[in-house]
C-alpha positions in Angstrom: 86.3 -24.9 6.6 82.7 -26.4 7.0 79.7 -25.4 5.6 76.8 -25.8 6.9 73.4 -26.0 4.4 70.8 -24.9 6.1 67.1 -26.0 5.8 64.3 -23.7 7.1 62.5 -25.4 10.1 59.0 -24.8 8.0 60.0 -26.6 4.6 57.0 -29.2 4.4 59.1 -31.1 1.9 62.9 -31.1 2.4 65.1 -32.2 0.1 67.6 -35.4 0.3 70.8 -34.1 0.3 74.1 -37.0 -0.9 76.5 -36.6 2.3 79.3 -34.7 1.2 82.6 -34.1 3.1 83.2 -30.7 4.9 79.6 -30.1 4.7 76.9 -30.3 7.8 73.3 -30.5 6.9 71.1 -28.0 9.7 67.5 -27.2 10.7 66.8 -23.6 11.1 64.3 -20.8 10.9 64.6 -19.0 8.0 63.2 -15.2 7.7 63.2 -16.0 4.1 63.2 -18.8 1.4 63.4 -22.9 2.1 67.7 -23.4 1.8 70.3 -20.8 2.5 74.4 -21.5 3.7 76.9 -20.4 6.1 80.5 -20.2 5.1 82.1 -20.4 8.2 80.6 -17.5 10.4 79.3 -16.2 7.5 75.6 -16.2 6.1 75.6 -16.8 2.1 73.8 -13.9 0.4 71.5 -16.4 -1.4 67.8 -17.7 -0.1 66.7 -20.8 -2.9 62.6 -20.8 -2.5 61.9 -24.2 -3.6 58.6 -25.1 -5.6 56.8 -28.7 -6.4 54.4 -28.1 -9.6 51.3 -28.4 -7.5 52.4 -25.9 -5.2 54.1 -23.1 -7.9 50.7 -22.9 -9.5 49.1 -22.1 -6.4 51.6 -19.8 -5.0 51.6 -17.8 -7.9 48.0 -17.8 -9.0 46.3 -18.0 -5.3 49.0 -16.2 -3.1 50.6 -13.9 -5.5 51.1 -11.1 -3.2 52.8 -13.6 -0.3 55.4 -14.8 -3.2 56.1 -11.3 -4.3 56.5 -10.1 -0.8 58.9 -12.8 0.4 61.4 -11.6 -3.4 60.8 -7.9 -1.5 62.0 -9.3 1.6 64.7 -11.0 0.6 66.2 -7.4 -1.1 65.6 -5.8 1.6 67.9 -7.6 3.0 70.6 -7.6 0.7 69.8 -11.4 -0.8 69.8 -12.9 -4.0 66.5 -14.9 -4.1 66.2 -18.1 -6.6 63.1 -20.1 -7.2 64.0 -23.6 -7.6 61.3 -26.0 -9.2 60.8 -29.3 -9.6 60.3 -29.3 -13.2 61.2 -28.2 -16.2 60.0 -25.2 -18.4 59.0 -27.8 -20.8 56.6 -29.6 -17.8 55.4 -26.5 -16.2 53.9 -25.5 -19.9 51.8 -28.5 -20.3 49.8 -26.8 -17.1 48.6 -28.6 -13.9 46.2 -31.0 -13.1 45.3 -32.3 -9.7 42.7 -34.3 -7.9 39.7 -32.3 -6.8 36.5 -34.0 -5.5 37.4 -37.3 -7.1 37.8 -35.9 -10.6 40.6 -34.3 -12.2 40.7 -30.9 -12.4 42.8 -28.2 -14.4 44.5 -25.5 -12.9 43.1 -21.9 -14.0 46.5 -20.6 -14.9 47.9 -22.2 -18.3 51.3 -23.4 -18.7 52.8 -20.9 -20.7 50.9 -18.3 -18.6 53.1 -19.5 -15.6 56.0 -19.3 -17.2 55.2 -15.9 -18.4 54.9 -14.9 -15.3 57.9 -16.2 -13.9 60.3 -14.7 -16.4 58.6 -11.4 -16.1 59.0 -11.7 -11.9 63.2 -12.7 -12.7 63.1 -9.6 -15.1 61.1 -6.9 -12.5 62.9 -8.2 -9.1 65.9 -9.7 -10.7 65.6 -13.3 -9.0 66.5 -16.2 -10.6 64.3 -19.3 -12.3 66.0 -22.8 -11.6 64.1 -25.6 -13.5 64.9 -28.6 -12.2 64.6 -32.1 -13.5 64.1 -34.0 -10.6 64.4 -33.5 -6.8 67.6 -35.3 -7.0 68.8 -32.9 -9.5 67.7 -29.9 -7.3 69.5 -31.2 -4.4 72.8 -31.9 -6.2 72.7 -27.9 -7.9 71.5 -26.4 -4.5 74.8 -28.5 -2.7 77.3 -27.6 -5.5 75.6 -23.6 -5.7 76.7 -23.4 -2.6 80.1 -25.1 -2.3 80.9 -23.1 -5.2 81.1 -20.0 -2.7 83.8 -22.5 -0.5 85.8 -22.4 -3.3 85.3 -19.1 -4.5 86.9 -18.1 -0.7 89.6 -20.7 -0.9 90.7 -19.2 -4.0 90.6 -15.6 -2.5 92.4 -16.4 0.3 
């Protein structure tokens, strides 16, 4: 059976994903979150939101209500909904600075703030946190996530 892994049209930054066999890599508007699967003729129950640093600050500090709103989406449609970031807790703790004007500027939100508030969003919508060591890394668990579910049918069958 081929899978296909499918990359909402609107990711700004997709990932690099290793060729693998059995598996065809798609463009595709998403309703919600960056990476989702089909299994055949059927759509995988999992939407994987993926966050740089830079951009999981501002989400959650600046557009709280848009983040929250696509996890309410995403049960209202029956899906599980994982946030995948480019970092570790360990990274995300130290805060975020960025370029501003010339001069280096640091985010409002601390880092242990941030990942307050993302263990209390996995506990009140029951989403998942995936810290990720590297973009490589969150390719490689986003392909095997969902190749698992090929082999999960194969078995069932």
């Amino acid at each position: 059976m081929l899978m296909k892994l499918i990359i909402d049209t609107s990711e700004q930054a997709p990932l690099d994903f290793v060729e693998t066999e059995g598996v065809e890599i798609v463009k595709q508007h998403l309703q919600v979150g960056d990476y989702t699967a089909m299994h055949g003729n059927d759509m995988d129950n999992t939407v994987i939101e993926r966050k740089s640093i830079s951009d999981l600050f501002n989400s959650f500090t600046n557009n709280y209500e848009a983040e929250r709103d696509k996890i309410i989406r995403s049960q209202v449609r029956g899906l599980k909904y994982i946030i995948a970031i480019e970092a570790s807790a360990s990274e995300i703790r130290k805060g975020h600075s960025y370029v501003h004007d010339g001069k280096m500027v640091e985010t409002k939100k601390s880092g242990i703030s941030q990942v307050r508030q993302l263990m209390t969003i996995t506990r009140k919508y029951g989403c998942e946190v995936w810290f990720c060591e590297s973009r490589k890394d969150m390719a490689f668990r986003i392909m095997e996530y969902f190749l698992a579910e090929e082999r999960v049918r194969q078995w069932i069958d």
